[in-house]
Each structure stands twice: as structure tokens, then as C-alpha cells.
C-alpha positions as CSV (number, residue, x, y, z in Angstrom):
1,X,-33.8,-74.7,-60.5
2,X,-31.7,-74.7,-63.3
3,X,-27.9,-76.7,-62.1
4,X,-26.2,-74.3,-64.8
5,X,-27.5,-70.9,-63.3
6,X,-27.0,-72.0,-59.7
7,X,-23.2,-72.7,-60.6
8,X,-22.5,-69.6,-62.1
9,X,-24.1,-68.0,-59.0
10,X,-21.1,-70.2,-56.9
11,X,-18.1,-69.3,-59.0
12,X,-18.9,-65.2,-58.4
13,X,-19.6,-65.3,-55.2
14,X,-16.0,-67.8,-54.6
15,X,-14.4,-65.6,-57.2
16,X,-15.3,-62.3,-55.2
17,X,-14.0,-63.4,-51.9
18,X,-11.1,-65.1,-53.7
19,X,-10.3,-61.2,-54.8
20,X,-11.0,-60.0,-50.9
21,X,-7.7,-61.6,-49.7
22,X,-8.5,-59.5,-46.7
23,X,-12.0,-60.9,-46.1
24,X,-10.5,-64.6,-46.6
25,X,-7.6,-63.8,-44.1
26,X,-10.2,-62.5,-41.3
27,X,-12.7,-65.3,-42.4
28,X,-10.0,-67.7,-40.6
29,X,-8.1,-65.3,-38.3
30,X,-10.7,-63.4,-36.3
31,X,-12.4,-66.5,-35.0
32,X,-8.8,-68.1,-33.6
33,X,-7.8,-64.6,-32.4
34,X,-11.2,-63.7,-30.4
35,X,-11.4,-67.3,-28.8
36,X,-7.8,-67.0,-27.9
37,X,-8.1,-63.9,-26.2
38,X,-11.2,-64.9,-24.6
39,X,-9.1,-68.2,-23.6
40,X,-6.2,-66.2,-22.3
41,X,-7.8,-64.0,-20.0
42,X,-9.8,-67.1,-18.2
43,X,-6.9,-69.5,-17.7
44,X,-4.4,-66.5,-16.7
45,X,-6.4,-64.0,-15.1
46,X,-5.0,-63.2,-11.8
47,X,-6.5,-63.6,-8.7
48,X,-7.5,-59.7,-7.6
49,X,-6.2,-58.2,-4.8
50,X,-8.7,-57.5,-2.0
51,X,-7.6,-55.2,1.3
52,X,-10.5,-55.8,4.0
53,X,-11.4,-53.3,6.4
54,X,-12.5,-54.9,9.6
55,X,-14.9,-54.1,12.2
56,X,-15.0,-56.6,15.0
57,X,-18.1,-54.8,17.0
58,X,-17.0,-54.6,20.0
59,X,-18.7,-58.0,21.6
60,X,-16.0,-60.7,23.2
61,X,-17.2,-63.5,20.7
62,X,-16.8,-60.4,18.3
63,X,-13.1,-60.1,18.7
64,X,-12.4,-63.9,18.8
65,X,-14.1,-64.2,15.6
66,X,-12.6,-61.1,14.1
67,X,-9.0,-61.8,15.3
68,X,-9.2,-65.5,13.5
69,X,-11.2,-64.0,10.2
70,X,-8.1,-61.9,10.1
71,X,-5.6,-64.9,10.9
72,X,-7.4,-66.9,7.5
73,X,-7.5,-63.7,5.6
74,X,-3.9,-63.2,5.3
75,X,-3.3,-66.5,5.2
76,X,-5.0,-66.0,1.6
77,X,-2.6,-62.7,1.1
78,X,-5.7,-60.8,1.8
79,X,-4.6,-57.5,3.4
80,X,-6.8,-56.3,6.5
81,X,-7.2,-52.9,8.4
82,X,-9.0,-52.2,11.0
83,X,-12.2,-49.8,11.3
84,X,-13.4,-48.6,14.2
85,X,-17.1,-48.9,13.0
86,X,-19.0,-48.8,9.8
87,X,-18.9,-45.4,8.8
88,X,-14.9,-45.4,9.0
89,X,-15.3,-48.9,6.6
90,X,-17.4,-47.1,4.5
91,X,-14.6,-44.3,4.4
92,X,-12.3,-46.8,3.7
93,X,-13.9,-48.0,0.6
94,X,-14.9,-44.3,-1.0
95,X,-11.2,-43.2,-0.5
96,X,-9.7,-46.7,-2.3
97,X,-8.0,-47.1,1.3
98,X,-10.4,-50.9,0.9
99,X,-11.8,-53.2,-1.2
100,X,-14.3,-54.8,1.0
101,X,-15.6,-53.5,4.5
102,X,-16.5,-56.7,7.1
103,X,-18.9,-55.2,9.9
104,X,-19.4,-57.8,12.9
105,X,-22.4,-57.2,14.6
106,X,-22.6,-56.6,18.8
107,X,-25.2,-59.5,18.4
108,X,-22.7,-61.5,16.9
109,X,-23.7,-65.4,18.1
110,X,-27.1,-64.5,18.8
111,X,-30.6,-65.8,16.6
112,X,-31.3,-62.9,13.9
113,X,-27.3,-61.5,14.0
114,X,-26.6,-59.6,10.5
115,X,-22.7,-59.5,9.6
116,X,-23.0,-57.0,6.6
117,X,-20.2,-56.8,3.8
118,X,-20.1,-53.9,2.1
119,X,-18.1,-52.6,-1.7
120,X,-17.9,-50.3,-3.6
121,X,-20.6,-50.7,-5.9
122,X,-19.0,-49.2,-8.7
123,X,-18.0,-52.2,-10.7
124,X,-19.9,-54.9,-9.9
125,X,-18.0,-57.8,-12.0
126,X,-14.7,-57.2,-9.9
127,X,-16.4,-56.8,-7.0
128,X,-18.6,-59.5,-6.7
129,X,-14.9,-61.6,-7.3
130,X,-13.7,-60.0,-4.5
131,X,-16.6,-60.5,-2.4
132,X,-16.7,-64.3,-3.2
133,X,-13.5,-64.5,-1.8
134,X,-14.0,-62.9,1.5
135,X,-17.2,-64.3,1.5
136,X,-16.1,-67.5,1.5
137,X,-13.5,-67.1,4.4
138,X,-16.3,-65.3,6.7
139,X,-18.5,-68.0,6.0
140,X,-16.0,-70.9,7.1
141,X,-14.7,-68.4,10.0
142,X,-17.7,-68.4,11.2
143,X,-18.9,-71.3,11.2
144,X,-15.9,-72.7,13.1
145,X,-16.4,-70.2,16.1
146,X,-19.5,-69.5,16.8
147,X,-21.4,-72.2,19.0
148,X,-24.9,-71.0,17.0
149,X,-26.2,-70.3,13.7
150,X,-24.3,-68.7,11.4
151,X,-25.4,-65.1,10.5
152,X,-27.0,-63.6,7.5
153,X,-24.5,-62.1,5.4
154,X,-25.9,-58.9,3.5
155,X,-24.5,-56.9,1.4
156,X,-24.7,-53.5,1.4
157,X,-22.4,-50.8,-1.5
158,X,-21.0,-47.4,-0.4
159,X,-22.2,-45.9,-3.4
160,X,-25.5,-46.1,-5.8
161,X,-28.9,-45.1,-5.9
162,X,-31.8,-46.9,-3.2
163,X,-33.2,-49.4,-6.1
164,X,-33.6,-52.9,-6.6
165,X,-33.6,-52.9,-10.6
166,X,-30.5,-55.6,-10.9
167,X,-29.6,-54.0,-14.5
168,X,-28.9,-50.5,-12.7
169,X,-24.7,-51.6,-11.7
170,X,-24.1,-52.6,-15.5
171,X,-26.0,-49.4,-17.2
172,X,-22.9,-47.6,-17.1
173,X,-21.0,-50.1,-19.2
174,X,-23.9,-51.0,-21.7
175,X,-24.7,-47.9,-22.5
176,X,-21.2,-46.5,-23.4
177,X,-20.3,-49.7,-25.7
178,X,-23.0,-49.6,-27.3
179,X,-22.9,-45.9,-28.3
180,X,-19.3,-46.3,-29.0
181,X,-20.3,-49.2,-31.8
182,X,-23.1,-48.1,-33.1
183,X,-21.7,-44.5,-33.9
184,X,-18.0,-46.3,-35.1
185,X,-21.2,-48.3,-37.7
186,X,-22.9,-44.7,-38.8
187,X,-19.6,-43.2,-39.1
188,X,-17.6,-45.9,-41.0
189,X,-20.0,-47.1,-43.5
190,X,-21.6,-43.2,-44.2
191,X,-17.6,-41.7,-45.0
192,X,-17.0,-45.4,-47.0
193,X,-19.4,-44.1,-49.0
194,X,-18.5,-40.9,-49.6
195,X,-15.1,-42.1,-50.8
196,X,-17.4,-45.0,-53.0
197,X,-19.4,-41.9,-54.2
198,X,-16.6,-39.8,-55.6
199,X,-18.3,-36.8,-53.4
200,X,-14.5,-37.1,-51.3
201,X,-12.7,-37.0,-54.3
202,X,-14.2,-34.1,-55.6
203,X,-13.8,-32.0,-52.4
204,X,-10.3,-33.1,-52.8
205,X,-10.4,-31.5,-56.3
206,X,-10.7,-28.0,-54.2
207,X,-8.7,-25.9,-52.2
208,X,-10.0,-27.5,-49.0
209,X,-7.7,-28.7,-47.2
210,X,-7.4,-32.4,-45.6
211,X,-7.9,-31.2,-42.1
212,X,-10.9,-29.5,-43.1
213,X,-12.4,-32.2,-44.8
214,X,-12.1,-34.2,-41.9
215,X,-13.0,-31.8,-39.6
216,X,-16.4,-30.8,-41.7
217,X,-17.5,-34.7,-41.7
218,X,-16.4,-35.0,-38.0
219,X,-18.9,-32.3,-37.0
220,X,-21.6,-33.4,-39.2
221,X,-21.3,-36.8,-38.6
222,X,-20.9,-36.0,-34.5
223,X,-24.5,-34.0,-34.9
224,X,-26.2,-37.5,-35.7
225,X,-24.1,-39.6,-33.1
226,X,-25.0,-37.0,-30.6
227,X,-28.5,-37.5,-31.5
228,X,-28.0,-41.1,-31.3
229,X,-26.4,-40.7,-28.1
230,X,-29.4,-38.7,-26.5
231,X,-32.2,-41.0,-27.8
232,X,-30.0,-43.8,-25.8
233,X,-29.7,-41.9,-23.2
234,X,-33.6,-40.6,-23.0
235,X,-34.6,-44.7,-23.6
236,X,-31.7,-45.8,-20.6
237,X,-32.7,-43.2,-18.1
238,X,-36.3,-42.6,-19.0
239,X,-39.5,-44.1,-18.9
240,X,-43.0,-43.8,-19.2
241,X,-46.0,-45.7,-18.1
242,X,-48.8,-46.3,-20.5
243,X,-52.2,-47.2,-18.7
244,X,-54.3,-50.3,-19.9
245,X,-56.2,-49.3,-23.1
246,X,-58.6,-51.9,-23.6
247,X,-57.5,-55.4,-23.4
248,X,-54.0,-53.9,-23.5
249,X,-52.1,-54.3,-20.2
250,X,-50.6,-51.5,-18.8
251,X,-46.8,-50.8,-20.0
252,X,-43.7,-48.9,-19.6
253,X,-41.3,-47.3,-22.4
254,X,-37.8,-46.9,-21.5
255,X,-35.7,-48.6,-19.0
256,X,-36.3,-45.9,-16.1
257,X,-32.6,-47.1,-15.0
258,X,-31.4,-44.6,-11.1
259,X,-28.5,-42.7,-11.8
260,X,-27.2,-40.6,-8.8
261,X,-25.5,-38.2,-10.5
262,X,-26.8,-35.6,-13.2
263,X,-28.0,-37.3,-16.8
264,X,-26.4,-34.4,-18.4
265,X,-23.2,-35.2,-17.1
266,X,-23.7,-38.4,-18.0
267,X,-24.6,-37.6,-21.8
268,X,-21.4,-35.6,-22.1
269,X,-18.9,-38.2,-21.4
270,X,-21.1,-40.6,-24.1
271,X,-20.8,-37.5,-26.6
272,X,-17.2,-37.7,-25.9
273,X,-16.9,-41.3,-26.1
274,X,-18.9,-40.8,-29.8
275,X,-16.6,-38.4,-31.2
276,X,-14.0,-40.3,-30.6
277,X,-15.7,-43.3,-32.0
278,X,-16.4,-40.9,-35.3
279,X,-13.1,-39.9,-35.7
280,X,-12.0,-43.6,-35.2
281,X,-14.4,-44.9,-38.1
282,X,-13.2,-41.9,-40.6
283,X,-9.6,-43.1,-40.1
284,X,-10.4,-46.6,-40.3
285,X,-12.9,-45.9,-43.2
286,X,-9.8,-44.6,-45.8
287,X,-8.3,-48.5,-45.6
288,X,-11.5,-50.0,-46.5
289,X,-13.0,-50.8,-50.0
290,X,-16.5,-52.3,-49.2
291,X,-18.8,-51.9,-46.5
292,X,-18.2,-55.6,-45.7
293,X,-14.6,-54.2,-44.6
294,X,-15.7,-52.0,-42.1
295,X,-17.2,-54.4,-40.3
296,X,-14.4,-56.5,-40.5
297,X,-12.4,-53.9,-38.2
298,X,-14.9,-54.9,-35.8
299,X,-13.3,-57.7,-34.3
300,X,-9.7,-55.5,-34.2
301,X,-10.5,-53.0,-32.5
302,X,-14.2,-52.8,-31.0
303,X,-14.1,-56.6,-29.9
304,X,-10.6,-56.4,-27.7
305,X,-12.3,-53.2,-25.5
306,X,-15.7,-55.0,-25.2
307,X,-13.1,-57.6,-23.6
308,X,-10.4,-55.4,-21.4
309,X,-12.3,-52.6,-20.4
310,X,-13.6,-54.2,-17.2
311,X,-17.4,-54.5,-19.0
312,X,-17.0,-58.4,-18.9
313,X,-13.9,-59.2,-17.0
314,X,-12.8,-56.7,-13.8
315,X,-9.7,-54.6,-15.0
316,X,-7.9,-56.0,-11.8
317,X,-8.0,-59.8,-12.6
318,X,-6.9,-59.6,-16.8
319,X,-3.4,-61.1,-17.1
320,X,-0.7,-58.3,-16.4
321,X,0.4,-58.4,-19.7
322,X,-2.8,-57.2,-20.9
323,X,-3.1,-54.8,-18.3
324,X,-1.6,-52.1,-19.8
325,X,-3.4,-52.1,-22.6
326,X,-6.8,-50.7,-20.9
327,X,-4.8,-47.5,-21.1
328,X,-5.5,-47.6,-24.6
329,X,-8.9,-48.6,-24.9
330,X,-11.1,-45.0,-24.8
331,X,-14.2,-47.2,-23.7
332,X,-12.7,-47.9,-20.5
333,X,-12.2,-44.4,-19.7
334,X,-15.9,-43.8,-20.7
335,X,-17.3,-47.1,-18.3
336,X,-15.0,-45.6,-15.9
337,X,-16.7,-42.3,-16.0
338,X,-20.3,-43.4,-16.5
339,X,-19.7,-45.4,-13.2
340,X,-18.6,-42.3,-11.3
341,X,-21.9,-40.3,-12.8
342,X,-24.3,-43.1,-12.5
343,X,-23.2,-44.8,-9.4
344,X,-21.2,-42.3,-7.3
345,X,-23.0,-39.1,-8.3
346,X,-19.9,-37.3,-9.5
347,X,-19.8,-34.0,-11.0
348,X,-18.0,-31.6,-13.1
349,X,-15.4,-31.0,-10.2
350,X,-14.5,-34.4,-9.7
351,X,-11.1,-34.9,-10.8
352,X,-11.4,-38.6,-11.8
353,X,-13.9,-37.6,-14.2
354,X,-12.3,-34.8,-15.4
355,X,-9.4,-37.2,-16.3
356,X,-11.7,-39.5,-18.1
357,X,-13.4,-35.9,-19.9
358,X,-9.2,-35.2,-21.0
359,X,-8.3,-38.4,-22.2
360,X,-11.5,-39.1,-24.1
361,X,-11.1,-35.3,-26.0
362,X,-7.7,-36.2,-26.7
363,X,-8.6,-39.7,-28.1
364,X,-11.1,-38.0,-29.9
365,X,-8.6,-35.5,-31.5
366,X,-5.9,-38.1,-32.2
367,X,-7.6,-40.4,-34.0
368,X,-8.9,-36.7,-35.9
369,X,-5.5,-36.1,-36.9
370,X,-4.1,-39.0,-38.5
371,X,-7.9,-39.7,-40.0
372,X,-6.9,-36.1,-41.8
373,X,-3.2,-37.8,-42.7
374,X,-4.3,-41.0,-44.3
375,X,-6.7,-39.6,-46.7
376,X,-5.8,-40.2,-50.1
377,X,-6.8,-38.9,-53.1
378,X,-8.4,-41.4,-55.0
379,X,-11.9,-43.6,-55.9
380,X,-12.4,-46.6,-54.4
């Protein structure tokens, strides 16, 4: 290698990001922002609420250990209702009335006595915190009252589809960040580099106007992210088995993950959740110079709703502060829905999806809007 050479090589590539001062500034501010975010959440994340609905199963030794499991619940500020049995628990759960049902068994004290603890089943990250809790409580309640061995404690979820597949609770979430990031990638780098190509600049040149400039790329660009958006869909929800062929084992392609409700349904809150994401990366897109700058909005803005849109941490323990920023986050309107379709089996008339459906369109057309505002006319 020739030392000469190799230094000029050095002094470009320091000389280019020298010249990048936004590249230099991210360099060092992402990584202290993301950990400290991260950070934040953990140390002051609040303790979720949890309201218990109680059925004590009508047995003497049921009621004695009902009445003190309800005594060390709200010693813990743990709300408790009563149910008559499980179906009215169950009730309690679907209508938001509970977070966690507590079903004694008649049997209760006897060999081969379930106690079964049902949620919601919906988000399983919050709810397995809140289940921990009570959990723990029931366990300790128990123990201390019964003269016999303590029960099995299963849990059983109001809603989602009879399967064992553990990856079935978080489909919901993975599949709508990922669309959301790889159609904000497609969408941010492809109109970069129609800026890059002059081709925008041109258009510009013309009597079409901004909106329909922005309009035109949303649609085409949309036609690809809804492709991409039905290939992940067909891969999530669909599988097919592949006998042996020789010394080939037999094998499956796609994930074959349940989904209660209608994949249709499903795909249109991802579309959604992709158009929004397109007219995100066109805005973001016009402040951007080099591919390399795209990605750097990453840690902005796709990073924070990975983080508070209940996908790694539940919604109800982030720190209040950042609490109201999950109204912001388009994301956690799309989990939200996914959840309903996949786990709950809602439908077009449910009006908690429909509410997801609005905000998502009007995200969507938002971001639309000012994309068409902050175009300028110029090559990068």
C-alpha cells in the first residue's frame, strides 16, 4: 500500500464530513439522545394502574382468601370489583371496566385446584406488567391461607385466536413498524433523488403546481408501498408447506401467524399507516442533501415511535410527561388498530378502529400538505 495514497483517501473522507456539519452534529447527538430516552423511560416509568375484577367462587375458604387477596390488593393501590363469575370478569375486561380478571375456583384448597387469571390479550408487554403484579399478590395470598398446596395459576386472555405460536400477541406491532420504516426508506431516498436528478426541478419549470407534484409522487410512490405492504402482509399471515424433496426436509414459507379478524382489514390500516409514512419521507426528503441524510432522520422521528408507541414499553407505564406524546406518533394508532383486527377481530363498524382509520388519513394528509409547502425550487 502506498502511505501517500492511503492519506489522501483520509483527508476526503474527514474533509467530507467536516462539510456535513449536520452528519458531525448527529454523529455525537443521536447516540446521547437515544440512550437518554431509553434511560428515561426505565428509571421513571410509572408503575401501571391495574383494576382487578374478582371472583371469589363461591366456596368458604374461597371468600376467606378472596376477601384478604382484596385486603393486599389495595393495600398496593390496586382497585378491585367484584364479578359474580367468569363470564361477568371476562365482561369486565372487553368493556375496559378491568385490567385483570382473578377467578377462584369452588375447589379452591383442594389437590389439582386451577385459579385462572385472565387479560386482555391485546397488548401483551403492559399486560404481562400488570399480571406480574397481581400475580405476585395471589401467589403470597395464597400461600398464607390455604392449609394445602398452592394452585396452578393459568392464564387465560379475553380476546385472540386458539394458538400457541408465542409470536402471534406481537404481529400486530411488528408488522406495522416495519411497514412504516421500510416505506419512510423507499419513499425518502426515491424523491431525494428526484430532487438530486433535476427531474423535480424540471417539473417545477411547468405549470404544475406544488400540490400536484406532491400529490403525483404520493400516489405513485403509495402504489409500490402498498405492494410492499401486501407482500408483508401475504409472508405475516400466510404460509405454505413444502414437502421433503429428496434429502430436503419438509418446510414452510411464511409465518402462518392467527389473526381473528379479516386480513383485509388488517392490510388497510397498514396502507394507511404507509401513506402516511410516504408523505412523511417526501416532506422530510426536501431538507436533505444526500441519501446519508435521510437516514439520519431516522433516529428523530422513526426511533422515538418505535419507543412510545407501546411496541417495547406499555403506553400506560412511559413517564407522564411523555405520555402525551403517543398522540403524535401515527404508529401507535396503527399497533393500536392492528391489535383490534388481529387480536379482537374488529371490523369496519368498530368505532375504535374507525378512530385509528381517521387519524391515520389525516396524518397522512398533513404531512401531504406541508410536504407540498416546503418544496423549493432548486438542485441539490
Amino acid at each position: 500500500m502506498n502511505a501517500r495514497r492511503l492519506r489522501a483517501i483520509f483527508r476526503r473522507v474527514v474533509s467530507e464530513f467536516r462539510r456535513d456539519h449536520r452528519s458531525i452534529a448527529l454523529l455525537f447527538a443521536a447516540p446521547i439522545l437515544m440512550t437518554g430516552l431509553i434511560t428515561f423511560i426505565v428509571r421513571e416509568g410509572q408503575a401501571p394502574s391495574v383494576t382487578v375484577a374478582l371472583v371469589h367462587g363461591g366456596s368458604p375458604i374461597g371468600q376467606v382468601v378472596s376477601d384478604r387477596l382484596r385486603s393486599a390488593l389495595e393495600a398496593e393501590d390496586i382497585t378491585v370489583i367484584a364479578a359474580v363469575d367468569e363470564s361477568a370478569a371476562r365482561a369486565a375486561i372487553t368493556n375496559g371496566q378491568a385490567d385483570v380478571g382473578v377467578v377462584l375456583p369452588v375447589d379452591l384448597g383442594r389437590p389439582g385446584a386451577t385459579i385462572t387469571a385472565i387479560t386482555n390479550g391485546m397488548d401483551p408487554i403492559g399486560e404481562g406488567t400488570q399480571l406480574g403484579i397481581v400475580r405476585g399478590i395471589l401467589v403470597a395470598t395464597a400461600t398464607a391461607a390455604l392449609d394445602a398446596p398452592l394452585p396452578t395459576v393459568e392464564h387465560a386472555t379475553a380476546y385472540g385466536v386458539p394458538t400457541d405460536d408465542p409470536i402471534a400477541p406481537y404481529a400486530p406491532a411488528i408488522v406495522g413498524f416495519l411497514a412504516y420504516f421500510f416505506v419512510y426508506i423507499l419513499t425518502g431516498i426515491s424523491f431525494l433523488r428526484e430532487r438530486t436528478g433535476g427531474t423535480l426541478e424540471r417539473l417545477m419549470a411547468t405549470p404544475v403546481t406544488r400540490g400536484e407534484i406532491v400529490t403525483g409522487y404520493t400516489l405513485g410512490f403509495t402504489l409500490f408501498a402498498g405492494l410492499q405492504v401486501a407482500l408483508l402482509m401475504i409472508w405475516s399471515l400466510g404460509t405454505i408447506r413444502v414437502p421433503a424433496i429428496g434429502p430436503l426436509p419438509e418446510f414452510a414459507i411464511g409465518l402462518g401467524v392467527a389473526t381473528a379478524g379479516n386480513p383485509a382489514v388488517a392490510f388497510l390500516v397498514v396502507l394507511l399507516l404507509a401513506v402516511g409514512a410516504v408523505s412523511l419521507g417526501i416532506f422530510l426528503s426536501t431538507f436533505a442533501r444526500t441519501e446519508l441524510q435521510i437516514v439520519q432522520f431516522i433516529p428523530l422521528v422513526i426511533v422515538p415511535q418505535f419507543l412510545l408507541s407501546g411496541i417495547l414499553f406499555p403506553i400506560s407505564g412511559l413517564p407522564e410527561i411523555l405520555q402525551p406524546l403517543v398522540g403524535l406518533m401515527p404508529v401507535s394508532y396503527a399497533v393500536d388498530g392492528l391489535r383490534q383486527v388481529f387480536i379482537a377481530g374488529a371490523d369496519l363498524s368498530s368505532g375504535s378502529l374507525q378512530l385509528d382509520l381517521l387519524v391515520l388519513a389525516v396524518i397522512a394528509a398533513f404531512f401531504g400538505l406541508i410536504a407540498s409547502l416546503t418544496i423549493r425550487r432548486e438542485v441539490a
